[in-house]
PDB file of N, CA, C and O in Angstrom:
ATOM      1  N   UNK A   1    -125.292 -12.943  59.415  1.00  0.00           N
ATOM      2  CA  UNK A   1    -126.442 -13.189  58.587  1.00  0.00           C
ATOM      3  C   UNK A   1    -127.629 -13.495  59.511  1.00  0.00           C
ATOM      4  O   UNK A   1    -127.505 -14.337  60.401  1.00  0.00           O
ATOM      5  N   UNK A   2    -128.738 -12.850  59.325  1.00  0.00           N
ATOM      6  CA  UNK A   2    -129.652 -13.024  59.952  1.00  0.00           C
ATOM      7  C   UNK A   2    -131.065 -13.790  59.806  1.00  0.00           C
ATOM      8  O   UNK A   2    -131.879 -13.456  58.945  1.00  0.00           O
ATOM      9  N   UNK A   3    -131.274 -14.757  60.642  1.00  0.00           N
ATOM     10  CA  UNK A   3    -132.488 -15.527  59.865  1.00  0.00           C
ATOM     11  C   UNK A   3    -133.587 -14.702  59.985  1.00  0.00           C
ATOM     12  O   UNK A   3    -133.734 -13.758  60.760  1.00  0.00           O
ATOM     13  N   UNK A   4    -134.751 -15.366  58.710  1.00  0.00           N
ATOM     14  CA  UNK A   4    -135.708 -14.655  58.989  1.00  0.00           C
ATOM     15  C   UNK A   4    -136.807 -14.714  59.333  1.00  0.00           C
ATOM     16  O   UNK A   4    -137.467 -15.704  59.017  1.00  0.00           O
ATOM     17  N   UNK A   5    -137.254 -13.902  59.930  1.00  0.00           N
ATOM     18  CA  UNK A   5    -138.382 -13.798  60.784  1.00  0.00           C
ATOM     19  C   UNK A   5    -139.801 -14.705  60.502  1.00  0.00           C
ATOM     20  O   UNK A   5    -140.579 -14.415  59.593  1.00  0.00           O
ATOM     21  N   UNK A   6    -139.956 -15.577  61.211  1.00  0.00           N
ATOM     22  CA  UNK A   6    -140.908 -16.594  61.462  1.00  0.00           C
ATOM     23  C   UNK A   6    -142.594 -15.870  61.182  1.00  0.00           C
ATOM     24  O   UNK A   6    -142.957 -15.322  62.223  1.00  0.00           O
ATOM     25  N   UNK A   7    -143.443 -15.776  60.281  1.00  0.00           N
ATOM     26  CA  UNK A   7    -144.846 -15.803  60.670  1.00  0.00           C
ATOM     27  C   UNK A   7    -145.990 -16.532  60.632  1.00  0.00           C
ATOM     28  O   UNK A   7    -146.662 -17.052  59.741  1.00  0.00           O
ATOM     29  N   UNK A   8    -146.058 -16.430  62.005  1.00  0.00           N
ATOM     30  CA  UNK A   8    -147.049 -17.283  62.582  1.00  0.00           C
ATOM     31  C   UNK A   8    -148.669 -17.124  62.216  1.00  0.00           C
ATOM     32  O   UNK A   8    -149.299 -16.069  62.133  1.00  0.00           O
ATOM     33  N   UNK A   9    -149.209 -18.632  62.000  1.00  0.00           N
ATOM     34  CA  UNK A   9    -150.961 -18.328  61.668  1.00  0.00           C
ATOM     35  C   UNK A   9    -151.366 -19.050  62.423  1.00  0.00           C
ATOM     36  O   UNK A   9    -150.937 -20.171  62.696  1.00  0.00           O
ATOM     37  N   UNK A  10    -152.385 -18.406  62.924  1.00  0.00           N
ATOM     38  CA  UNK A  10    -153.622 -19.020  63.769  1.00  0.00           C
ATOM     39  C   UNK A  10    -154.727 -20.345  62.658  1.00  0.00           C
ATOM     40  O   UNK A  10    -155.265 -20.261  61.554  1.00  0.00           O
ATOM     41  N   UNK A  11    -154.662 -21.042  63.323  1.00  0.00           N
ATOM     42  CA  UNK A  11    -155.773 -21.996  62.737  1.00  0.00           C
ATOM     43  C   UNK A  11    -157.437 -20.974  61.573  1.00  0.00           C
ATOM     44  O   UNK A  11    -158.081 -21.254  60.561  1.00  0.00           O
ATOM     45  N   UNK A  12    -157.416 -20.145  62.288  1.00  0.00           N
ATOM     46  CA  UNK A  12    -158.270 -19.618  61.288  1.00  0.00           C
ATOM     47  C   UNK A  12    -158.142 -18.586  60.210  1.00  0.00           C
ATOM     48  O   UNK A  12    -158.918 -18.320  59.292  1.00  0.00           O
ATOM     49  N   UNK A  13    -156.627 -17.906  60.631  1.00  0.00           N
ATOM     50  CA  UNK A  13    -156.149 -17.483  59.351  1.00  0.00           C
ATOM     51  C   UNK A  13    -155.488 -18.463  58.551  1.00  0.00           C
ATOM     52  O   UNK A  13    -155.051 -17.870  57.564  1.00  0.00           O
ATOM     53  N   UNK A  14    -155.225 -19.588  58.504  1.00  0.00           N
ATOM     54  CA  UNK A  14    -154.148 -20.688  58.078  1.00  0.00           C
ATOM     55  C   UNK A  14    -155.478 -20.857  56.736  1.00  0.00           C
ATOM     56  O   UNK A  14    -155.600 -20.577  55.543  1.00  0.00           O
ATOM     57  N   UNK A  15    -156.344 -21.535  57.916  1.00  0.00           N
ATOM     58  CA  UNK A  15    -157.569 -21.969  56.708  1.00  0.00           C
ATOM     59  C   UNK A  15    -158.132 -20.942  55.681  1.00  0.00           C
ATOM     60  O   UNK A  15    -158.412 -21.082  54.490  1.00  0.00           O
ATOM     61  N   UNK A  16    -158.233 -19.585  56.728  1.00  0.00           N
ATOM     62  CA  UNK A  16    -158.843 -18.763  55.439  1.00  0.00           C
ATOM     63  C   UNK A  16    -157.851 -18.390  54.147  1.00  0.00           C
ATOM     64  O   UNK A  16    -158.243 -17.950  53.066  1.00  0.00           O
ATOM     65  N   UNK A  17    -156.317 -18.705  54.567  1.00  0.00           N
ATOM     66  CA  UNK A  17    -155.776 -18.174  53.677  1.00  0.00           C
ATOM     67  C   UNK A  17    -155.565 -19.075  52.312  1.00  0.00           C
ATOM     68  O   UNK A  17    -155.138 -18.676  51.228  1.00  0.00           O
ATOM     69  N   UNK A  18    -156.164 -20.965  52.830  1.00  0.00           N
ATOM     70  CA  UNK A  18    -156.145 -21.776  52.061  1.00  0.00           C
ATOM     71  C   UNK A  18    -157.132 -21.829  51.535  1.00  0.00           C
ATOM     72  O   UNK A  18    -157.055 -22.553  50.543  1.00  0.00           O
ATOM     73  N   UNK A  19    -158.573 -21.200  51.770  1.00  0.00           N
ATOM     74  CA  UNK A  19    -159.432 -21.302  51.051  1.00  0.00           C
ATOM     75  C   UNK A  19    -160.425 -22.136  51.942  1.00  0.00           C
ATOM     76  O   UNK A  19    -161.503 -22.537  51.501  1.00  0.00           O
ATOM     77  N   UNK A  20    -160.073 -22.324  52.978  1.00  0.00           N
ATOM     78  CA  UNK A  20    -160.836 -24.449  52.863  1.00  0.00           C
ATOM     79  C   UNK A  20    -161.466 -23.733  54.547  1.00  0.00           C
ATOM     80  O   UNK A  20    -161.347 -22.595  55.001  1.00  0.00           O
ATOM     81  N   UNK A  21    -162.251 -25.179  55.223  1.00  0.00           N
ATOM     82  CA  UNK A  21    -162.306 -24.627  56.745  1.00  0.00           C
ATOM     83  C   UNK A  21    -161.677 -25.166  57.650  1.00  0.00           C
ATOM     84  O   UNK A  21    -161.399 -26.341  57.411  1.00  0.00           O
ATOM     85  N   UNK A  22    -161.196 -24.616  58.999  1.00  0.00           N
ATOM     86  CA  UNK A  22    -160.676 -25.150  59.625  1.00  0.00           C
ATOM     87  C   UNK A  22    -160.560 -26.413  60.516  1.00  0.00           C
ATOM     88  O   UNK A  22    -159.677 -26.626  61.348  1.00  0.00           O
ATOM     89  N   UNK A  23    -161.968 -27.487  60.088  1.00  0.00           N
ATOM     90  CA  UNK A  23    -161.805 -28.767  60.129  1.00  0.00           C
ATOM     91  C   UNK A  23    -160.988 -29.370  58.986  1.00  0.00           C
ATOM     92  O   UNK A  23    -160.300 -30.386  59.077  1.00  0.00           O
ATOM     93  N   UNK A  24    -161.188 -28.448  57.665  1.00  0.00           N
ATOM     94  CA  UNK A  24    -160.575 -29.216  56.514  1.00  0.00           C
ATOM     95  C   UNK A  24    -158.711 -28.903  56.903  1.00  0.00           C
ATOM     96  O   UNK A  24    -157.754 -29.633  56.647  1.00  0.00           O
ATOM     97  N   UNK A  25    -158.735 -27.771  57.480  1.00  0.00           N
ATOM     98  CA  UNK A  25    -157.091 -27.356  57.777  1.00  0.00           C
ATOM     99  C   UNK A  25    -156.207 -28.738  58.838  1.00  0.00           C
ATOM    100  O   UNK A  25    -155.125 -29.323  58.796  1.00  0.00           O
ATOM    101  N   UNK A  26    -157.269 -28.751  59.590  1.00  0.00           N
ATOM    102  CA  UNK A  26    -157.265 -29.898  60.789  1.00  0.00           C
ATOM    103  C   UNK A  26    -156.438 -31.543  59.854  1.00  0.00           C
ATOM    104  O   UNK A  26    -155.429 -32.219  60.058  1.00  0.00           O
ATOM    105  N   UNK A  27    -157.550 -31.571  58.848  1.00  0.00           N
ATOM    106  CA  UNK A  27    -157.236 -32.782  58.317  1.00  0.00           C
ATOM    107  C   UNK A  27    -156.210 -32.843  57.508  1.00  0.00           C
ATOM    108  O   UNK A  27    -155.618 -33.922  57.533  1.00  0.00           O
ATOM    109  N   UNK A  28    -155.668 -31.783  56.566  1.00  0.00           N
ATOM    110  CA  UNK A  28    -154.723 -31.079  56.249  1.00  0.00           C
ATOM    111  C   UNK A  28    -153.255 -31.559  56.789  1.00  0.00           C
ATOM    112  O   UNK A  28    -152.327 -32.004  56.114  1.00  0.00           O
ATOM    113  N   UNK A  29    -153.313 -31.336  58.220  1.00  0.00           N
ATOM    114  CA  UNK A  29    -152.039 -31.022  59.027  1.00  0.00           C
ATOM    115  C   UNK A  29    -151.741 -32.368  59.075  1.00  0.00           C
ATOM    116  O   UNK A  29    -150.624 -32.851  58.889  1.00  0.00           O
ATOM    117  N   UNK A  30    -153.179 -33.214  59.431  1.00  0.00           N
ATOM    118  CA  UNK A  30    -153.230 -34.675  60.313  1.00  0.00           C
ATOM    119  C   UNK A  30    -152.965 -35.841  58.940  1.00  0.00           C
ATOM    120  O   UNK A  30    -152.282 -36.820  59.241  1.00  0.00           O
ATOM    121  N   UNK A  31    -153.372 -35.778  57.770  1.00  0.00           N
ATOM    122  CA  UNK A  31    -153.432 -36.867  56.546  1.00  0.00           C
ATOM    123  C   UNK A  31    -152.736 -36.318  55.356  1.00  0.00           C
ATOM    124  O   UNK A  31    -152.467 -37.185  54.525  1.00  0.00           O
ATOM    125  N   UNK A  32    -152.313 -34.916  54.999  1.00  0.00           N
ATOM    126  CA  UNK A  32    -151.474 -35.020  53.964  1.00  0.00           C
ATOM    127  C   UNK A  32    -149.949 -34.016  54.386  1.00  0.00           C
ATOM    128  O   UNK A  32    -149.134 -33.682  53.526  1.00  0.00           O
ATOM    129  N   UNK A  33    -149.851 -33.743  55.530  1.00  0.00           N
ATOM    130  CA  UNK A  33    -148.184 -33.508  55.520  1.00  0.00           C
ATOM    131  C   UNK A  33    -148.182 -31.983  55.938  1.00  0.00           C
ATOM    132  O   UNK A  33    -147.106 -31.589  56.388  1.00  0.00           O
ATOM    133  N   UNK A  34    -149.397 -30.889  55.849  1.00  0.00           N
ATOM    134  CA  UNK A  34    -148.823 -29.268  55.958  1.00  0.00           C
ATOM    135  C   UNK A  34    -148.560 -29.671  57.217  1.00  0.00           C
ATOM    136  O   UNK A  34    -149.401 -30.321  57.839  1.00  0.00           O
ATOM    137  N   UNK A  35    -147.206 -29.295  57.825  1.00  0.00           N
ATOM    138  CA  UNK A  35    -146.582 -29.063  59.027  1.00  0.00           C
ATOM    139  C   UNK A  35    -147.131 -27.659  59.760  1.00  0.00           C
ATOM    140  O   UNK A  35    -147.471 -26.632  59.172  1.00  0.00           O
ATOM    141  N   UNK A  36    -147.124 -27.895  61.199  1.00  0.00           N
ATOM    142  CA  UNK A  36    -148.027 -27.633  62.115  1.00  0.00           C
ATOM    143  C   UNK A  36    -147.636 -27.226  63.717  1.00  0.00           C
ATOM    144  O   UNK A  36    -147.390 -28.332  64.199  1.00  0.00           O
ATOM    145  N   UNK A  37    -147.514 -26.581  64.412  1.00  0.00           N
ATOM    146  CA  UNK A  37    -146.891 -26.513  65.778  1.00  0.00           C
ATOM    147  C   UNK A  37    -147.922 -26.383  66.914  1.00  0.00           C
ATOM    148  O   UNK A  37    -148.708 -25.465  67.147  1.00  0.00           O
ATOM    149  N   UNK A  38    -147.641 -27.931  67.770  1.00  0.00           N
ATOM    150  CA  UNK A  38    -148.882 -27.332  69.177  1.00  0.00           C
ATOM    151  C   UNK A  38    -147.808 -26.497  70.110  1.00  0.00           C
ATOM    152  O   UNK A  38    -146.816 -27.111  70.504  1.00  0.00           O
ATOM    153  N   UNK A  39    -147.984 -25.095  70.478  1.00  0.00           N
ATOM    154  CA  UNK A  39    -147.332 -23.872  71.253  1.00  0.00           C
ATOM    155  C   UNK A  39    -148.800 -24.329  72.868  1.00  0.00           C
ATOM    156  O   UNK A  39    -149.836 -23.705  73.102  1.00  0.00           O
ATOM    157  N   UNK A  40    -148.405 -25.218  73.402  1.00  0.00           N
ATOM    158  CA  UNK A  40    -149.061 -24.898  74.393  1.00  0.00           C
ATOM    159  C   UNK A  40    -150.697 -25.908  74.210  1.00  0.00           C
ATOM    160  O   UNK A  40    -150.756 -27.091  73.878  1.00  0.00           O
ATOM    161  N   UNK A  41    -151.645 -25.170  74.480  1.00  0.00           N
ATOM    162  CA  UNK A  41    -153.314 -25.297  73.654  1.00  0.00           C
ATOM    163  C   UNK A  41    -153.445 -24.750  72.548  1.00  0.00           C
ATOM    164  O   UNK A  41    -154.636 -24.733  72.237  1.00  0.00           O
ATOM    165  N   UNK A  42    -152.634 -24.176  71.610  1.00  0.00           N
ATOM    166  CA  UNK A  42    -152.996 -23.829  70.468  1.00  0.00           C
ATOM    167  C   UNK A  42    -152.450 -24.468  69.274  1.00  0.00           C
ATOM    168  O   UNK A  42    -152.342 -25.624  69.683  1.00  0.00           O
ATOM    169  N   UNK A  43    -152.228 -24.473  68.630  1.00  0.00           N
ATOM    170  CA  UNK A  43    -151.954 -24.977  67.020  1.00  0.00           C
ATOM    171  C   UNK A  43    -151.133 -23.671  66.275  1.00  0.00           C
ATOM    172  O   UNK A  43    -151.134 -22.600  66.881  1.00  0.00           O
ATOM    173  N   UNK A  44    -150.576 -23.749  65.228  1.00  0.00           N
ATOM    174  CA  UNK A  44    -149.801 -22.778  64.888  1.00  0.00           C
ATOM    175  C   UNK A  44    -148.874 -23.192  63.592  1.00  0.00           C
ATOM    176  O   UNK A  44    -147.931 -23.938  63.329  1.00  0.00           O
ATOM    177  N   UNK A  45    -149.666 -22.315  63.001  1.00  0.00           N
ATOM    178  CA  UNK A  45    -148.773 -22.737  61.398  1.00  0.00           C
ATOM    179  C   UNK A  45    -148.140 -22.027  60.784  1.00  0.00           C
ATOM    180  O   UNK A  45    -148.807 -20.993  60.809  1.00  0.00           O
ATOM    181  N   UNK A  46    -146.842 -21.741  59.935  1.00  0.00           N
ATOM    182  CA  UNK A  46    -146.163 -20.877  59.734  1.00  0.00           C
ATOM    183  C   UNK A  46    -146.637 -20.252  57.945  1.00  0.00           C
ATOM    184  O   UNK A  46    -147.138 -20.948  57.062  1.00  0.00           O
ATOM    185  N   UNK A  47    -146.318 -18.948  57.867  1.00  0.00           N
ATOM    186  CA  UNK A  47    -146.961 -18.727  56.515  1.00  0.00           C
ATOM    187  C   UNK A  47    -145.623 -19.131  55.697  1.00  0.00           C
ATOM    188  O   UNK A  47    -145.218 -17.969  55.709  1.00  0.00           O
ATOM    189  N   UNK A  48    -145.133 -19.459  55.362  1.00  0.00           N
ATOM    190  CA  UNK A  48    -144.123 -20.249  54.535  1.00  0.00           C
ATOM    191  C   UNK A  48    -144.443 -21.578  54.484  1.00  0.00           C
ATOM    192  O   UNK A  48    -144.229 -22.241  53.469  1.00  0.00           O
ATOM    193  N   UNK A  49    -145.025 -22.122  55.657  1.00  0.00           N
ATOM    194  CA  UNK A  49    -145.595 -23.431  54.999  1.00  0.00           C
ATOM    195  C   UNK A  49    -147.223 -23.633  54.438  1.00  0.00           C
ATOM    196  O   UNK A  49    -147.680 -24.672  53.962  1.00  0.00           O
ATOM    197  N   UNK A  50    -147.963 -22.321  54.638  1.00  0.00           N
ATOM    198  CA  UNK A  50    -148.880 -22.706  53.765  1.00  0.00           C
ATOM    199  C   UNK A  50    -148.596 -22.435  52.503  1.00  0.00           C
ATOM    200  O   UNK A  50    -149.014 -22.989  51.487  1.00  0.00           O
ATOM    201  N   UNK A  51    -147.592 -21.224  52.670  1.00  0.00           N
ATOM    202  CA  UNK A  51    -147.553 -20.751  51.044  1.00  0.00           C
ATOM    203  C   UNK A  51    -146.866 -21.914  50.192  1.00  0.00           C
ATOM    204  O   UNK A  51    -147.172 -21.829  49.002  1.00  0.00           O
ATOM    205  N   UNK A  52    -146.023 -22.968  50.492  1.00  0.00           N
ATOM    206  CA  UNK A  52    -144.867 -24.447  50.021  1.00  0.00           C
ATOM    207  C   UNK A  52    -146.618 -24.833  49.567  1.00  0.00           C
ATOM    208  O   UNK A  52    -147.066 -24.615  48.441  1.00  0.00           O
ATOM    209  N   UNK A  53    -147.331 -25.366  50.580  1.00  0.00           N
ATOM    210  CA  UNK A  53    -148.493 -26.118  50.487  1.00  0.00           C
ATOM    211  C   UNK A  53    -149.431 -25.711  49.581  1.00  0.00           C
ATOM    212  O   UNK A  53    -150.004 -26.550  48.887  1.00  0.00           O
ATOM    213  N   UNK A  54    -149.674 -24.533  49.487  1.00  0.00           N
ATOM    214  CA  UNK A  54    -150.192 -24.134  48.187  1.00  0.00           C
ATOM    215  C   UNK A  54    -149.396 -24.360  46.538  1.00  0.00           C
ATOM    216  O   UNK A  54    -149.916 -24.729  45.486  1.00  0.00           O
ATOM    217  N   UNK A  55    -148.198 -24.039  46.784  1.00  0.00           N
ATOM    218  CA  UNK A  55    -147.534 -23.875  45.397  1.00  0.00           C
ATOM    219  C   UNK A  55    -147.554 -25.489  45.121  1.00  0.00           C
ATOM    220  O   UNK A  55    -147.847 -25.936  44.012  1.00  0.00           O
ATOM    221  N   UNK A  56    -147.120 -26.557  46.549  1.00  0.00           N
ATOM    222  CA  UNK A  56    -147.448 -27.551  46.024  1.00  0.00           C
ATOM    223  C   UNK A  56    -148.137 -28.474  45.400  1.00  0.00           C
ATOM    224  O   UNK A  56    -147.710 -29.444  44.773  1.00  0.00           O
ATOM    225  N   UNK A  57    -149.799 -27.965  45.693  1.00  0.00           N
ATOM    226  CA  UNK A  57    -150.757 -28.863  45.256  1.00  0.00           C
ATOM    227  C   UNK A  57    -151.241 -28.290  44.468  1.00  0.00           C
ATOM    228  O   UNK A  57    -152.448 -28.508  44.362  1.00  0.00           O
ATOM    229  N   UNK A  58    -150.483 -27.028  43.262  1.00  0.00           N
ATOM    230  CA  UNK A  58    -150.569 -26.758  41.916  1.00  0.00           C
ATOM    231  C   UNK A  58    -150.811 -28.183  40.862  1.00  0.00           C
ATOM    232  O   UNK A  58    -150.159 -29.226  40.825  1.00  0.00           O
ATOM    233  N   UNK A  59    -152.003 -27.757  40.057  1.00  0.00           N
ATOM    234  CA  UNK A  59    -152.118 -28.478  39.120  1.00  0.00           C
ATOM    235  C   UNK A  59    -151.680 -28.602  37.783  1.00  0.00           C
ATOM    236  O   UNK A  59    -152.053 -27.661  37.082  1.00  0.00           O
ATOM    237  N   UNK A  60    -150.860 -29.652  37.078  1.00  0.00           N
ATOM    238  CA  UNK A  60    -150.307 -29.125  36.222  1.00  0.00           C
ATOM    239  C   UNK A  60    -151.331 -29.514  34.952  1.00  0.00           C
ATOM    240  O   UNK A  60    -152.133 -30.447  34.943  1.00  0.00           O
ATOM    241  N   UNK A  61    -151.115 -28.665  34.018  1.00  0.00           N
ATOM    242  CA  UNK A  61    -152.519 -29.080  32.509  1.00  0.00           C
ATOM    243  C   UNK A  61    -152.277 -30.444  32.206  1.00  0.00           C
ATOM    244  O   UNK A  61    -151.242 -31.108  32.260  1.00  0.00           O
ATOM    245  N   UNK A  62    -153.488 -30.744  31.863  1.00  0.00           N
ATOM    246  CA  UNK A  62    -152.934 -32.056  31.227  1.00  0.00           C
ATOM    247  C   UNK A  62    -153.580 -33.203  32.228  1.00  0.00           C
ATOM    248  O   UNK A  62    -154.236 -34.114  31.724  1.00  0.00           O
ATOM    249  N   UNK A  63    -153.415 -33.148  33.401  1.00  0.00           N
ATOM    250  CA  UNK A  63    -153.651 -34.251  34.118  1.00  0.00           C
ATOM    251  C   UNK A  63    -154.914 -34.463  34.862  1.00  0.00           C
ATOM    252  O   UNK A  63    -155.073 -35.347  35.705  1.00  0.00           O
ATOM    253  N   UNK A  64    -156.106 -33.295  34.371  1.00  0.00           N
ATOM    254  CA  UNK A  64    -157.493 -34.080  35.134  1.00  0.00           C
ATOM    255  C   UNK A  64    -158.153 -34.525  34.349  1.00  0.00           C
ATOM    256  O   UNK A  64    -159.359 -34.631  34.572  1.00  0.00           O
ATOM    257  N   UNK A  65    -157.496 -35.022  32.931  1.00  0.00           N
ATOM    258  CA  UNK A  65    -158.852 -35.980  31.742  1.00  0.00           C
ATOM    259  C   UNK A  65    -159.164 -37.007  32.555  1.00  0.00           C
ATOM    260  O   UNK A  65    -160.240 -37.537  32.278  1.00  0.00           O
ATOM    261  N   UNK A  66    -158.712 -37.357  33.255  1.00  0.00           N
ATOM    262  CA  UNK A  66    -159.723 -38.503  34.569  1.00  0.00           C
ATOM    263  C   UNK A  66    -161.321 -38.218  34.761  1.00  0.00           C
ATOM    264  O   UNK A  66    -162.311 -38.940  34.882  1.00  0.00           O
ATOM    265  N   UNK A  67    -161.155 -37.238  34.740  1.00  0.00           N
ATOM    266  CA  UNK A  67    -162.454 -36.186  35.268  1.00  0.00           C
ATOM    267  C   UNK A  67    -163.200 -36.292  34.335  1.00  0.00           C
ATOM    268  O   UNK A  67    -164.352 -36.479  34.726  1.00  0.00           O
ATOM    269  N   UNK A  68    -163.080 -36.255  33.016  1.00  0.00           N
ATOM    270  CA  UNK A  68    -164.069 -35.695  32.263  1.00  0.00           C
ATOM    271  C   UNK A  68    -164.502 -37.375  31.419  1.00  0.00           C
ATOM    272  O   UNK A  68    -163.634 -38.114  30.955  1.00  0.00           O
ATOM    273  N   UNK A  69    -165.912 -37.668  31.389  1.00  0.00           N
ATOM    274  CA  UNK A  69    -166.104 -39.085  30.223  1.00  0.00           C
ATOM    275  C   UNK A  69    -165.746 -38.649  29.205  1.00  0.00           C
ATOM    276  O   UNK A  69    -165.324 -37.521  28.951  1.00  0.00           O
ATOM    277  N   UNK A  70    -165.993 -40.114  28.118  1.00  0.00           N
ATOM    278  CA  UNK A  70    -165.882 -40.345  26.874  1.00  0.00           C
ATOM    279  C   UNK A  70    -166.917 -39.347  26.587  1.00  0.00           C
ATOM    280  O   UNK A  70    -167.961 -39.199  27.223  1.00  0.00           O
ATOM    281  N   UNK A  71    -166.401 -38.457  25.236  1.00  0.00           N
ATOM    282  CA  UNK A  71    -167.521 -37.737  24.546  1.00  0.00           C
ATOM    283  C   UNK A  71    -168.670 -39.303  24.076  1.00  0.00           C
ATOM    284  O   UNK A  71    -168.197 -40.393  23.753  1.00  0.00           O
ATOM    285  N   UNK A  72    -170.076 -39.018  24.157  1.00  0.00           N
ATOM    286  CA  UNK A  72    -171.064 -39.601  23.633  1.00  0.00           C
ATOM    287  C   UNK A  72    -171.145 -39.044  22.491  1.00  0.00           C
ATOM    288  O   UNK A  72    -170.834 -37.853  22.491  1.00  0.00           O
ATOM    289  N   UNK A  73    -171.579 -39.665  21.127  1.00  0.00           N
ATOM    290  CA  UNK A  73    -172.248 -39.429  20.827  1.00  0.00           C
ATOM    291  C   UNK A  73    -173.486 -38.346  20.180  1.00  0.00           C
ATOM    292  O   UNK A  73    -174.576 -38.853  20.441  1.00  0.00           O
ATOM    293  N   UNK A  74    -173.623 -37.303  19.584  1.00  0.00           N
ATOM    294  CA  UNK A  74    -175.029 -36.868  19.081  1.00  0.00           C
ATOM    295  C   UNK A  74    -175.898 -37.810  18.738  1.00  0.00           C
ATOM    296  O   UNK A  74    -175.646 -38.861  18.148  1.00  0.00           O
ATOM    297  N   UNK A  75    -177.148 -37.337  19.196  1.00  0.00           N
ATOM    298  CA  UNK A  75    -178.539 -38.290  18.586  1.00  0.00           C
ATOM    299  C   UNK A  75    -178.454 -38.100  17.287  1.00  0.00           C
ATOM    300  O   UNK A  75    -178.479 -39.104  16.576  1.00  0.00           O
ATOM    301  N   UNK A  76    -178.347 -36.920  16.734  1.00  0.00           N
ATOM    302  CA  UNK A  76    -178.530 -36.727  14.760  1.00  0.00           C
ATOM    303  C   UNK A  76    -177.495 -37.125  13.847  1.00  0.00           C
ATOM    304  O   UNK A  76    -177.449 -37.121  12.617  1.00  0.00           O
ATOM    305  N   UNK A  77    -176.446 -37.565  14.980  1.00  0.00           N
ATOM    306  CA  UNK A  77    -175.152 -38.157  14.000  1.00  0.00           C
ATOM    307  C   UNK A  77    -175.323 -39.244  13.049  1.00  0.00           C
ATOM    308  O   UNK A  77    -175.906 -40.180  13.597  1.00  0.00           O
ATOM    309  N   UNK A  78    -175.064 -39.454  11.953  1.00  0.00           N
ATOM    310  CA  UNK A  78    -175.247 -40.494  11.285  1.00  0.00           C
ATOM    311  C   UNK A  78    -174.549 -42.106  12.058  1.00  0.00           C
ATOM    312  O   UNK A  78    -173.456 -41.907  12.588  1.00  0.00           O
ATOM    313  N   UNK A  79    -174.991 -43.384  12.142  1.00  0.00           N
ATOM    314  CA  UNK A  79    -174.410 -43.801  12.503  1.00  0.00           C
ATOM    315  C   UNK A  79    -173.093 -44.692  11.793  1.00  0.00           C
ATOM    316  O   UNK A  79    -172.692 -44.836  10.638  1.00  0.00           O
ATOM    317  N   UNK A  80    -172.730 -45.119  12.925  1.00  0.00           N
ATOM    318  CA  UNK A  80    -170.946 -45.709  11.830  1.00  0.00           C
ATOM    319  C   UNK A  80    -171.798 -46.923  11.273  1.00  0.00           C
ATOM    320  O   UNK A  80    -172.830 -47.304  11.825  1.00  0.00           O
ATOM    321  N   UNK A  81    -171.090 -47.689   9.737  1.00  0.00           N
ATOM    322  CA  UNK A  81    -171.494 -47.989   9.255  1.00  0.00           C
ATOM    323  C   UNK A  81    -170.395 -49.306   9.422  1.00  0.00           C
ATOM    324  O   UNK A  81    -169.406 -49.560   8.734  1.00  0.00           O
ATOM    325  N   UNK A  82    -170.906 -49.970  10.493  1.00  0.00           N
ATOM    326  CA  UNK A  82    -170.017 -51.381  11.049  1.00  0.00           C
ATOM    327  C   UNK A  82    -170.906 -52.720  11.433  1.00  0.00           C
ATOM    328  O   UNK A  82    -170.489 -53.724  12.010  1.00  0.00           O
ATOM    329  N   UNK A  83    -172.378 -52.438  10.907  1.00  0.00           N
ATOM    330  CA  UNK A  83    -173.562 -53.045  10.874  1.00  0.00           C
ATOM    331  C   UNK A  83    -173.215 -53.542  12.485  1.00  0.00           C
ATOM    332  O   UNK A  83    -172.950 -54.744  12.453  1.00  0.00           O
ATOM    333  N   UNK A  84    -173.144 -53.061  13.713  1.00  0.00           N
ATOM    334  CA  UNK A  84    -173.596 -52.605  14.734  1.00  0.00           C
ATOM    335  C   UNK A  84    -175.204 -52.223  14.621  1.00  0.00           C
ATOM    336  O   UNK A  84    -175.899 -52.443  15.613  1.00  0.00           O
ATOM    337  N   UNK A  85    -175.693 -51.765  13.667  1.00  0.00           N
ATOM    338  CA  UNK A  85    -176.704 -51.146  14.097  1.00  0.00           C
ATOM    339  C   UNK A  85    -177.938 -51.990  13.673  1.00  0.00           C
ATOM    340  O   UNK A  85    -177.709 -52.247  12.491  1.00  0.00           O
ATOM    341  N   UNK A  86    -179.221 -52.604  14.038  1.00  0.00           N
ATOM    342  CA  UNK A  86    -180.105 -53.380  13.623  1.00  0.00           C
ATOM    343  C   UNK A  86    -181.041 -52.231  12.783  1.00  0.00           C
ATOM    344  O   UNK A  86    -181.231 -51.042  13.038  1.00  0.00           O
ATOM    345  N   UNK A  87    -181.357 -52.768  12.087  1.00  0.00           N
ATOM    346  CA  UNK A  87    -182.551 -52.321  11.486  1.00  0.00           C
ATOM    347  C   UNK A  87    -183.823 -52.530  11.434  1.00  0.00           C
ATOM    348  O   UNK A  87    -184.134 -53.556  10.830  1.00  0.00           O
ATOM    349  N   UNK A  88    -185.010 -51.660  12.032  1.00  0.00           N
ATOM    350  CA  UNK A  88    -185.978 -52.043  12.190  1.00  0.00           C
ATOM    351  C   UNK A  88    -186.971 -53.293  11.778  1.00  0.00           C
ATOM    352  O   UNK A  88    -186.233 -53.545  10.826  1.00  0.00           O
ATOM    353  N   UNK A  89    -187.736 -54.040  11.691  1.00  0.00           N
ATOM    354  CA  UNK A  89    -188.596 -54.891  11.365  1.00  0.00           C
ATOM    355  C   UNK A  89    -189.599 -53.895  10.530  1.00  0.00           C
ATOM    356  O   UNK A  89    -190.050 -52.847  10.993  1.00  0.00           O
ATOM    357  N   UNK A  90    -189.809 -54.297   9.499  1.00  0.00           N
ATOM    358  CA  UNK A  90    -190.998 -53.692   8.231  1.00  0.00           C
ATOM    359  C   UNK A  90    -191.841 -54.490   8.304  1.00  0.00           C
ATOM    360  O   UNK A  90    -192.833 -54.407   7.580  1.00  0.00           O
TER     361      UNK A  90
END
């Protein structure tokens, strides 16, 4: 049985293939975990682990209502009727 064949990315295909730049790839390797090889003076990342790294930091639905505020409000909405609301001076 034969293993299979290793491919190797250069720091600037790594990043282009993540989208991001290769300072962001840098920080990548160094603060959240994509594994990384120094070969010498170079850096060297395997495409099986960007592709893990991609599938991993899939978002699943549901989980960025963090993101978005409380709906406000319309100005023309009637308001709720919880005498919250003052009424002008006549």
């Amino acid at each position: 049985m034969s293993t299979p064949e290793i491919v190797w990315l250069n720091t600037d295909t790594a990043a282009k293939r993540l989208g991001i730049t290769t300072r962001t790839l840098y920080r990548f390797i160094n603060e959240c975990g994509l594994p990384a090889y120094r070969m010498g003076r170079v850096i060297r990342v395997k495409q099986a682990d960007v592709d893990s790294f991609i599938e991993a930091s899939r978002i699943e639905p549901g989980t960025l209502s963090h993101l978005y505020p409380d709906p406000v409000p319309a100005r023309d909405a009637e308001p709720a009727d919880d005498n919250s609301v003052i009424a002008p001076d006549s």
